[in-house]
N, C-alpha and C positions, 0 to 999 in steps of 0.2 A: 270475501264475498264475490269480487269482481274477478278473483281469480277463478272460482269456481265455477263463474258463470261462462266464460272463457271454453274453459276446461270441458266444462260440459258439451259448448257447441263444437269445440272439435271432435270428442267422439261420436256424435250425433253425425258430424259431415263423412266422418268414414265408413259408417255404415252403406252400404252404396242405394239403395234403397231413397234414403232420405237425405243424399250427399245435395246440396243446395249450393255451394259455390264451391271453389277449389279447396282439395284442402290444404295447400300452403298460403290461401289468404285466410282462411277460418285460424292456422295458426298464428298470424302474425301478433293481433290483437295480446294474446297469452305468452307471443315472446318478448312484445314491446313490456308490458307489466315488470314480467320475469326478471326483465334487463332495469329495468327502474328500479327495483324494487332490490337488485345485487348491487348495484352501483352505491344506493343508499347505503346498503347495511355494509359496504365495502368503506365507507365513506365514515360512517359512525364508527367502526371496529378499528381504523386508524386513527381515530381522535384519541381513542380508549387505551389503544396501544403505546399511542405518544408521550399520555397524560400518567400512564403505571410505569414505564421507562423515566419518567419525571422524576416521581415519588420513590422508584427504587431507588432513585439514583442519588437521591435527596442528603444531604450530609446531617446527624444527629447526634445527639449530646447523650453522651451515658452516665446513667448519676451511681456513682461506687463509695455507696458508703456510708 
């Protein structure tokens, strides 16, 4: 949602027409997002990664027989 709305007023500010402030502050808003929002899912996809290196790595009993 908040991305989009973002997203929209930059291409709104390029237009030149309806350009209302610069547009590298109209983008900051949608890069600060952008950068929250990788840092996070950089953040969850090493927990993920740590946690399946765990489990592969896990020692298991085989039953023969």
């Amino acid at each position: 949602g908040a991305n989009l709305y973002f997203l929209f007023l930059v291409i709104l500010n390029w237009v030149p027409s309806l350009e209302v402030f610069h547009r590298e502050i109209t983008m900051l808003p949608l890069a600060i997002v952008v950068l929250i929002i990788m840092v996070k899912d950089g953040m969850e996809d090493l927990k993920r990664h740590r946690f399946d290196r765990e489990i592969n790595h896990s020692s298991v009993r085989i039953y023969a027989g």
